[in-house]
C-alpha positions, 0 to 999 in steps of 0.5 A: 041553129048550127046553120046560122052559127055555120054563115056567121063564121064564114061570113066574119072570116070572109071580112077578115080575109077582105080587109087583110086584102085590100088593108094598107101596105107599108112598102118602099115608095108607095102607100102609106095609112097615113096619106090615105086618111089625109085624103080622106078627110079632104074628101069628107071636108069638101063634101061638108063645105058642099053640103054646108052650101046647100044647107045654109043657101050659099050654093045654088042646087045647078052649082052643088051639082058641079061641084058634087060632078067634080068631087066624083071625078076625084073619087073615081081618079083615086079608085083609079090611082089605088087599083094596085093597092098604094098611091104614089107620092105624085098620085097622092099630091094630083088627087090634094091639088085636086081636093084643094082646088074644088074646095077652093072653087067651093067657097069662091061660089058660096062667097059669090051667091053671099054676095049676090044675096047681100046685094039683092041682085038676084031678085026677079032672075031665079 
């Protein structure tokens, strides 16, 4: 019993020493907790409009690929950007054009297979 005890406390001050680690840091010019949440729900919004098109038949599977390709690229960019800990006001608005832009390209696809669909010029080329 004292052994499980022992690796619960080890194991929970290993997560307190983590997140104190890597947790946000308020410094001049740099990161704020603030832009990273903002980022991160452009980043759960784009991921929803993309499994959104999916779902409703919007989105072909070859083009959620693309899009899902695009949105690790961003993902990668900003592990990337975020490597020292902060992101700098540049880096911060690269990565909200970036997320901006494949949402944008998201619904411009999702309005076009509408469009198609509304049409029936797809039938007989899938």
């Amino acid at each position: 019993m004292k052994k499980i005890l022992f690796a619960a406390v080890v194991l929970a001050l290993g997560f307190t020493n983590a997140s104190a680690q890597y947790g946000p840091r308020h410094d001049r010019g740099g990161y704020s907790h603030e832009r990273m949440s903002d980022i991160n729900r452009l980043q759960r919004e784009a991921r929803q409009n993309i499994a959104n098109g999916v779902q409703w038949g919007a989105l072909t599977s070859r083009e959620a690929s693309m899009l899902m390709n695009r949105y690790d690229n961003i993902a990668d960019k900003e592990r990337l950007f975020a490597r020292h800990g902060r992101l700098s006001n540049r880096e911060e608005r690269i990565l909200r054009n970036d997320l901006h832009e494949l949402m944008s390209d998201t619904r411009r696809l999702s309005r076009d297979r509408d469009r198609w669909s509304r049409d029936g010029r797809h039938r007989g080329r899938f």
